[in-house]
C-alpha positions in Angstrom: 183.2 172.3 179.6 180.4 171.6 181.7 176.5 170.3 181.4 173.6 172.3 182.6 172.0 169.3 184.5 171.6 166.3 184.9 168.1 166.1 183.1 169.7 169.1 180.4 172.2 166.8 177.5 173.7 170.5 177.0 177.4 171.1 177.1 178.4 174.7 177.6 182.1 175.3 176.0 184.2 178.6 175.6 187.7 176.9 174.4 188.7 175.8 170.8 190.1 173.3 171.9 186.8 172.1 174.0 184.8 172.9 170.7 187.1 170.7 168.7 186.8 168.1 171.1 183.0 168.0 171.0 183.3 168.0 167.1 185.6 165.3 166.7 183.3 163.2 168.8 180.2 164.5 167.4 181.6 163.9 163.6 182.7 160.0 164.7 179.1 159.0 165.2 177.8 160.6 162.1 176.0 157.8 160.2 174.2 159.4 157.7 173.9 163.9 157.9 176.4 166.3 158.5 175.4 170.1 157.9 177.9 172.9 158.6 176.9 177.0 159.0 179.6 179.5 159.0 182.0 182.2 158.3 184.4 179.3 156.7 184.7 175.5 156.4 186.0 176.3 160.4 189.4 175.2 160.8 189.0 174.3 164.8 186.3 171.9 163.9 187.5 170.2 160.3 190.8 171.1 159.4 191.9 167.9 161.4 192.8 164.4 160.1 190.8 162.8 163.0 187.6 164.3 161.8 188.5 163.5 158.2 189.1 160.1 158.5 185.7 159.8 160.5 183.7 161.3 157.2 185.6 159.7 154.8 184.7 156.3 156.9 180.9 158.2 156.8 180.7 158.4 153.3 182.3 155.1 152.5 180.2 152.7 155.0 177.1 154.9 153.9 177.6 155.8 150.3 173.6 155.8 149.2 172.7 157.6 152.5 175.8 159.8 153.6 175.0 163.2 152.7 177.8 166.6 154.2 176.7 170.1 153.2 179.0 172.9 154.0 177.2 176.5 153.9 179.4 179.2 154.3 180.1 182.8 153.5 183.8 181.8 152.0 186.1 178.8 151.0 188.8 181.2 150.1 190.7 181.0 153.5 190.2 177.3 153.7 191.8 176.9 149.9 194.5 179.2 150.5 195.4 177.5 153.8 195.1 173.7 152.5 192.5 172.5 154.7 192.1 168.9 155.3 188.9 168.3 154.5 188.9 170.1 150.4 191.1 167.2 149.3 188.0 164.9 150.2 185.0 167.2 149.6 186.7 167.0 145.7 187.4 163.4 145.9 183.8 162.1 147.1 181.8 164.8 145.2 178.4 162.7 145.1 178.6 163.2 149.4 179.9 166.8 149.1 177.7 169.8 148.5 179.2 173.1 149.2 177.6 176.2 148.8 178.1 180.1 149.0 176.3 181.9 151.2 174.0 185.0 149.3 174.7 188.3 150.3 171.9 188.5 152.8 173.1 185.5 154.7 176.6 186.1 154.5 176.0 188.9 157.8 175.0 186.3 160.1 178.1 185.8 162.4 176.8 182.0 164.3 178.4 178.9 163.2 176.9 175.6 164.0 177.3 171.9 162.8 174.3 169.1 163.1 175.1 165.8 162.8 172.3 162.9 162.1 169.2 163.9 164.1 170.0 164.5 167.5 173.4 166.0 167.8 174.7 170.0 167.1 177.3 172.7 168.4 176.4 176.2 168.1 178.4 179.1 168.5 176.5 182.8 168.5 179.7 184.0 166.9 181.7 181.8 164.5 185.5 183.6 166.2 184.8 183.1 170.0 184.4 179.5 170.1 182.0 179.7 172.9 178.4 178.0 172.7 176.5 174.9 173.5 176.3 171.3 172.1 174.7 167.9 172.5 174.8 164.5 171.6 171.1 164.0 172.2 168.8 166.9 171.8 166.5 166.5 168.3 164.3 169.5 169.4 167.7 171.7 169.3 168.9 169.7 166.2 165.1 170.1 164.2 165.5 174.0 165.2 169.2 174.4 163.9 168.1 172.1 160.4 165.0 173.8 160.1 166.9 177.3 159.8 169.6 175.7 157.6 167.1 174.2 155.1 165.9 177.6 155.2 168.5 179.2 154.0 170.6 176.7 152.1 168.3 177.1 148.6 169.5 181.2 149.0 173.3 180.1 148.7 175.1 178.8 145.4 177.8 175.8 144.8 181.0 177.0 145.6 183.4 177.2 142.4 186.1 175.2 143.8 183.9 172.1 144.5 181.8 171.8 141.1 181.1 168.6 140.4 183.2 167.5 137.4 181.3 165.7 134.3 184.4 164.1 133.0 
């Protein structure tokens, strides 16, 4: 893992384990936003109880404010292999929104997640687990929200996280 510069707040990464790293730190100092692009709800970066604890704490400190909206192409690998995070997304449901990506949307291959306004990892392909991140870049962040908010009203709620009306 290295930065570009000193002037830069990039961080190049090609390791899961360097990308979890970055996330679990990234997710800790979410106060309010967390948005999530991608193939699944990515194991490497959620599927952790570090990083579920931290948005549980999110949700609870912020509960008018905290928002988390997973966009992604599937949640069937992620139900079928009991990730960590489902338990909560179903529990705090007013937080949660996840949504299906539409057919057109479903071929792009990045991942990236953007926390609060200044803070993202990106990964051109959502398997290699090599990109860039930063903890203080809001022209980055805008550009990666700008494109999400773009295509999240394409995508649908995800089945398996319905909000329940009883």
């Amino acid at each position: 893992m290295t930065t570009t510069n000193n002037d830069d707040p990039t961080i190049l990464f090609d390791s899961r384990e360097q990308a979890s790293e970055i996330a679990k730190k990234m997710v800790a100092r979410a106060r309010h936003e967390i948005l999530f692009f991608g193939a699944t709800i990515d194991p490497v970066l959620f599927d952790n109880a570090e990083v579920v604890e931290s948005i549980r704490q999110m949700v609870i400190t912020n509960r008018k404010d905290a928002k988390i909206r997973l966009l992604v192409h599937s949640t069937q690998e992620n139900i079928d292999q009991r990730h960590q995070l489902i338990p909560l997304a179903r529990r705090m449901t007013t937080a949660f929104d996840v949504h299906k990506t539409d057919a057109e949307h479903s071929k792009l291959p990045q991942m990236y997640l953007i926390v609060d306004q200044k803070s993202y990892l990106f990964c051109s392909h959502s398997d290699t687990y090599r990109g860039r991140a930063s903890f203080d870049d809001a022209v980055e962040t805008n550009r990666l929200k700008s494109r999400f908010n773009e295509i999240w009203p394409f995508g649908t709620p995800d089945i398996h996280f319905r909000h329940s009306s009883l």
